[in-house]
N, C-alpha and C positions, 0 to 999 in steps of 0.2 A: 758300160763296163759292168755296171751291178746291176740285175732288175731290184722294179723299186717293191719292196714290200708290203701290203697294206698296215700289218700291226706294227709301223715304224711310226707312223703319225695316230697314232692312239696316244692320247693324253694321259699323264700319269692318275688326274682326277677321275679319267671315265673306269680305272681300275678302282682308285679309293672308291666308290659309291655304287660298285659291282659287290666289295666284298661289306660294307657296311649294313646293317639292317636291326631290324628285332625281328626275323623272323630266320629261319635256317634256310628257306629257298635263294635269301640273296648270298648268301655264305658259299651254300652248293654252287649256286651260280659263280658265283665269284672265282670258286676251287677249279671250276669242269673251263673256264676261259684259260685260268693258268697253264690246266694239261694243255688245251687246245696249241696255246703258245710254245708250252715246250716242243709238244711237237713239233708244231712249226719249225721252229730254231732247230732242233735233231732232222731236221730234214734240210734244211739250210744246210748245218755242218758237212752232211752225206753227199749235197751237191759239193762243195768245197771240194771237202777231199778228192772227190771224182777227180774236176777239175786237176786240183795241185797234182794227184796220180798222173794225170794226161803230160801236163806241164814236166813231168821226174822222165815219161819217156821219149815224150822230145825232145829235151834235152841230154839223155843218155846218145839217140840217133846221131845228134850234132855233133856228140863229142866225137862219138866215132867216124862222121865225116872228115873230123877236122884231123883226127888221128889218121885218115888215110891222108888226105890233103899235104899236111906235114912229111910223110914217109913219100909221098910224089914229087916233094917239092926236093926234098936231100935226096931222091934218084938223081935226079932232074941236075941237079948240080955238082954233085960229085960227076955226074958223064961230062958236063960241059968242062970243067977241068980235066980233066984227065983224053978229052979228046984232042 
């Protein structure tokens, strides 16, 4: 149903001890994974919505199947009465 993501099983420690340090390289580092992640996730969201988009016009289709289906069905029956 979902592909699996790899930064879902990243530890919350393997982030604490990306951004801790004394020196500014683990901080940057630490900073430059975050973006990496947002993006991730903003590209996640992009696949979604795609997705739920596809989902709104499939189901737009159906209803209008069902709306003919319905107006076939009271043809269909008003003739059989009335013949």
């Amino acid at each position: 149903m979902c592909l699996h993501q790899p930064w879902e099983d990243s530890l919350p420690i393997e982030d604490y001890t990306q951004s801790i340090g004394n020196d500014a390289n683990n901080i940057v580092t630490g900073w430059h994974s975050w973006q990496a992640r947002i993006a991730m996730l903003e590209a996640r969201v992009a696949r979604i919505e795609a997705r739920v988009d596809g989902l709104e016009a499939r189901m737009f289709f159906q209803q209008k199947a069902l709306q003919i289906m319905c107006v076939l069905f009271l043809v269909t029956l008003v003739y059989a009465i009335y013949k």
